[in-house]
C-alpha positions in Angstrom: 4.2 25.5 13.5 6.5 22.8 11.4 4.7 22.0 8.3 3.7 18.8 7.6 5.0 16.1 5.4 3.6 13.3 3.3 2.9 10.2 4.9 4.8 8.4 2.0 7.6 10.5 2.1 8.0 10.4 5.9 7.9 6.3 5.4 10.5 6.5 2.8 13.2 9.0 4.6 12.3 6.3 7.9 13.4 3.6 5.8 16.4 4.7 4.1 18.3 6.6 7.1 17.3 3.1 9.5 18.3 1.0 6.4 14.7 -1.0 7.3 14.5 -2.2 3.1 13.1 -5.3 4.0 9.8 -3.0 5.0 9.4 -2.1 1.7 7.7 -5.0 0.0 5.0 -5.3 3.3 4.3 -1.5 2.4 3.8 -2.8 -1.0 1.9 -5.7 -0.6 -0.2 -4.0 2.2 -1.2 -1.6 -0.7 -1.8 -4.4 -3.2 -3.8 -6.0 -1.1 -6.3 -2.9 0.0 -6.7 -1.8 -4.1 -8.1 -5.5 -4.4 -10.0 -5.2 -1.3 -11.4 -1.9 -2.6 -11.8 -2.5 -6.4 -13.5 -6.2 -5.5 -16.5 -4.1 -3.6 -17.4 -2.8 -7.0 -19.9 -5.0 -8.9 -18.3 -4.9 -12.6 -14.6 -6.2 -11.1 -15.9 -8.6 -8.6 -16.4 -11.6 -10.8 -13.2 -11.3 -12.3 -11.6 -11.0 -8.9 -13.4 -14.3 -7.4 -12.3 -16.4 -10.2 -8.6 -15.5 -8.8 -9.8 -17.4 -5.7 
């Protein structure tokens, strides 16, 4: 049985061998965007991050 890799690191070798480098600032943005999703469910950041809206 092959062992697994990293999700990340798979993403990264897929990128760079298929030259796809205009994926890599979705992936970013993507990530940006679910840390605000998940840091704006906790009560002591959420008013900060509604006055950005």
């Amino acid at each position: 049985m092959a062992k697994q890799r990293p999700f990340l690191l798979e993403l990264w070798d897929f990128m760079v061998a298929r030259k796809k480098w205009w994926l890599f600032p979705i992936v970013i943005m993507l990530a940006l965007v679910g840390m605000l999703i998940i840091f704006g469910q906790s009560t002591a950041v959420s008013p900060f991050i509604y006055a950005l809206f």
